[in-house]
C-alpha positions in Angstrom: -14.3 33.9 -21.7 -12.3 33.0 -18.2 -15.2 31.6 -16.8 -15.5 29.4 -20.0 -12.2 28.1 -19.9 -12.6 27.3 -16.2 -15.4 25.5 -16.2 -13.6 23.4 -19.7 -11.2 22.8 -17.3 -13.0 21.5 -14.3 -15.1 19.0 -16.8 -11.9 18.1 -18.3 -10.1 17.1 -14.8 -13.6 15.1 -14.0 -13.3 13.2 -16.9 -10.1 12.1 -16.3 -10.4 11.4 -12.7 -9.3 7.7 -11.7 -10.6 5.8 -8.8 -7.2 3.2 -8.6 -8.1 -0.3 -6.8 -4.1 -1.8 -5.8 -5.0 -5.8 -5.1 -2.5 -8.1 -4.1 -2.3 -11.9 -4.0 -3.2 -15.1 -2.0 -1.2 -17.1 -0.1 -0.6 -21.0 -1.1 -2.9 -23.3 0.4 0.7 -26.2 0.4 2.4 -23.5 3.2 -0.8 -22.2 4.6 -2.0 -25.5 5.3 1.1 -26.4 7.7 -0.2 -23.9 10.1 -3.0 -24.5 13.0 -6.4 -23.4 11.5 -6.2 -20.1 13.8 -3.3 -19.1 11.8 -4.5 -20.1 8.7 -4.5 -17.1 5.5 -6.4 -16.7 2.6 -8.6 -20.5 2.4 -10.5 -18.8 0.0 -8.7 -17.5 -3.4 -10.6 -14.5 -4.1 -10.8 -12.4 -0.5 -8.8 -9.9 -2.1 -10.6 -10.1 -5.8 -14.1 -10.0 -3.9 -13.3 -6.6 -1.5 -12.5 -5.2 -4.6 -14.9 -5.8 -6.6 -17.7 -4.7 -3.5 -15.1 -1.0 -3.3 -15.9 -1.1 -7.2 -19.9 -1.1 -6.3 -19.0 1.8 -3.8 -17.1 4.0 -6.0 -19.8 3.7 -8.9 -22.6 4.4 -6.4 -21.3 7.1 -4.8 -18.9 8.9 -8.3 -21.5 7.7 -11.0 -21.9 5.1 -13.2 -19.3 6.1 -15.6 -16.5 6.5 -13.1 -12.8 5.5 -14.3 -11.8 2.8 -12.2 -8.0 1.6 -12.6 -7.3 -1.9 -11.5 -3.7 -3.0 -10.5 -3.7 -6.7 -9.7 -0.5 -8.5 -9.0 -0.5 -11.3 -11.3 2.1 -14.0 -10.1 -0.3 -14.7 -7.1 -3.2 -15.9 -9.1 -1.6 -17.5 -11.3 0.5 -19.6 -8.6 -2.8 -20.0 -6.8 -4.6 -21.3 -10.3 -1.7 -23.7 -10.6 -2.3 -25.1 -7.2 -6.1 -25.0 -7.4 -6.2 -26.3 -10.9 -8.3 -22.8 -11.7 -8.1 -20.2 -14.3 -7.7 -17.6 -11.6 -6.3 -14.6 -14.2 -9.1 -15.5 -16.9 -11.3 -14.8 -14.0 -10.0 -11.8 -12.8 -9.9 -10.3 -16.3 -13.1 -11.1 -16.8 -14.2 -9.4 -13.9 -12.5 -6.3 -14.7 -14.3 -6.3 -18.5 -17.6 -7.0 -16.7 -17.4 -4.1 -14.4 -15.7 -1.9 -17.0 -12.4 -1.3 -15.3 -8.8 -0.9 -17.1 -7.2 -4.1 -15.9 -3.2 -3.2 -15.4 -0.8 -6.8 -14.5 1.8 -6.1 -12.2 4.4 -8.7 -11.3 7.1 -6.3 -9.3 7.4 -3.0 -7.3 8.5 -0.9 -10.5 5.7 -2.3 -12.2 3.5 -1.0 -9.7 5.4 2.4 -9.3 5.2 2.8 -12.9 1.2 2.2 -13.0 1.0 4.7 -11.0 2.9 7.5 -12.1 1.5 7.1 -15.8 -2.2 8.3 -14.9 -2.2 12.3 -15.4 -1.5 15.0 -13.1 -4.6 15.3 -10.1 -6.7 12.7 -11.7 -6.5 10.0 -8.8 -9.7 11.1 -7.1 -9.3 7.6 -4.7 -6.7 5.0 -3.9 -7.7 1.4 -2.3 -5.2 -0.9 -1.2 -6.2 -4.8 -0.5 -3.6 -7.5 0.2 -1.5 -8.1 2.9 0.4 -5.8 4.9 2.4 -5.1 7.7 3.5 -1.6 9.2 5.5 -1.0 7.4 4.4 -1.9 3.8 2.2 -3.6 1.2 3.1 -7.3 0.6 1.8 -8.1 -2.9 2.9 -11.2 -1.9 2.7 -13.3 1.2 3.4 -17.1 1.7 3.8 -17.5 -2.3 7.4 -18.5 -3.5 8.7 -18.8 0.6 6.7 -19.5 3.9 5.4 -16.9 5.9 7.5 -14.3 3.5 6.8 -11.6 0.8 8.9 -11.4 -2.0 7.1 -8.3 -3.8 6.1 -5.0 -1.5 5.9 -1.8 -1.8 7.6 -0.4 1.3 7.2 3.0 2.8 10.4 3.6 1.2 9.5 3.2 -1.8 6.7 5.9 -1.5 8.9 8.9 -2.4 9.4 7.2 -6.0 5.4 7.9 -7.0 4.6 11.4 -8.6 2.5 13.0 -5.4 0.7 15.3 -8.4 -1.4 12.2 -9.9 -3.3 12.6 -6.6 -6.4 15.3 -6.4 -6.1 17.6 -3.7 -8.4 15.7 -1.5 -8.1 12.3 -3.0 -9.1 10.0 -0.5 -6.9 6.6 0.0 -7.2 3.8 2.4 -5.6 0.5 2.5 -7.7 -2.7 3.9 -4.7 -4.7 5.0 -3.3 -4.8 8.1 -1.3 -2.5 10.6 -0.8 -0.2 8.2 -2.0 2.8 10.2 0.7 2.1 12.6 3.3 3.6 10.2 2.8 3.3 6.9 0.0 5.9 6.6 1.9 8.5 8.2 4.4 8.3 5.2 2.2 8.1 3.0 1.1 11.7 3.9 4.4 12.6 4.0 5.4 11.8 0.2 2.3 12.6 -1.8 0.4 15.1 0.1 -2.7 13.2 1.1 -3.9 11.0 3.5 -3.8 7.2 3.9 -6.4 6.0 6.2 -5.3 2.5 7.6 -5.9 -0.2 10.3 -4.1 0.0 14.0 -4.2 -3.6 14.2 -5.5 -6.7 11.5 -8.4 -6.2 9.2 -11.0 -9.1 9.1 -11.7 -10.4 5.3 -14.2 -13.1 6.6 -17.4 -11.5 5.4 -16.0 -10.9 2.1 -17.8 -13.3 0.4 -21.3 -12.2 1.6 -20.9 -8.8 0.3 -19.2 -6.8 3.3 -16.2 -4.7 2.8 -13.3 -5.9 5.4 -13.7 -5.0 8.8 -10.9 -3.0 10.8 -9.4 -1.9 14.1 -8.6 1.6 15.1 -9.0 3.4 11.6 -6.6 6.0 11.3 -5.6 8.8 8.7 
């Protein structure tokens, strides 16, 4: 009878494991634009929409078919960016999401994001995937939106002690694709909910994005 009740309660935690995509937004192409080319951010809209989408391919490959994929998007920045581009961007997105069968959550502020997180159950986040921009320090949902070469919306390693560390399997594996974040960021991480965050030394490189590579990084770190 123990043995029963174990193994109901293994296939129940597998069914409710979550693989959780976080994707932040593009900068605007009227601030981007002022800079020399070298400097230049996200030209194309979707660099962040199209790494996760290919990390969806992975995690169905290598989980199954049916894996649970949860899909925080931060909404402002594609809709700015639509507005500027004349481009349904969230219709898009959404319709991505519905295509590949993920649960589409809109986030438009840090609590929001806090709060997605905390509501999935206790040890079902099996994996965590971070694309955006970032610094050391934190993810920048935002980044040369609303202000210049600014984020208005992050979610800084201070903030990290607010998310429920029991949503996370006990060898969840998370990793964020922006930049530096291995520098700090992924050593507090660790620190708050128990499990590693693997993250970039230096940049990460979204340029072959769009011909089906996930970003590239520098000095991968956990």
């Amino acid at each position: 009878m123990r043995l029963v009740l174990l193994s109901f309660l293994a296939l129940l935690s597998f069914a409710s494991a979550d693989h959780v995509i976080l994707t932040g937004g593009p900068a605007l192409r009227k601030w981007e634009d002022l800079r020399i080319p070298r400097d230049q951010h996200d030209r194309w809209w979707a660099n962040f929409i199209r790494a996760s989408t290919l990390r969806m391919a992975e995690i169905r490959q290598a989980y199954g078919e049916n894996s649970p994929i949860v899909w925080i998007v931060y909404r402002s920045g594609y809709q700015d960016r639509g507005i500027e581009d004349s481009k349904p961007y969230t219709t898009w997105i959404s319709d991505l999401a519905r295509k590949r069968n993920a649960s589409l959550i809109w986030v438009e502020s840090t609590t929001d994001i806090i709060d997605a997180l905390n509501h999935r159950p206790r040890g079902s986040v099996q994996s965590f995937d971070y694309f955006g921009h970032s610094n050391r320090h934190c993810f920048l949902l935002d980044y040369s939106g609303p202000i210049m070469a600014a984020s208005t919306v992050w979610l800084h390693e201070r903030d990290l002690g607010k998310i429920r560390s029991s949503i996370f399997a006990k060898n969840a594996y998370c990793k964020s694709w922006g930049c530096h974040t291995g520098q700090s960021m992924s050593k507090t991480w660790k620190k708050h909910t128990g499990v590693k965050l693997e993250g970039a030394r230096g940049k990460t490189d979204y340029t072959l994005v769009g011909h089906g590579q996930l970003p590239i990084g520098v000095g991968w770190v956990r």
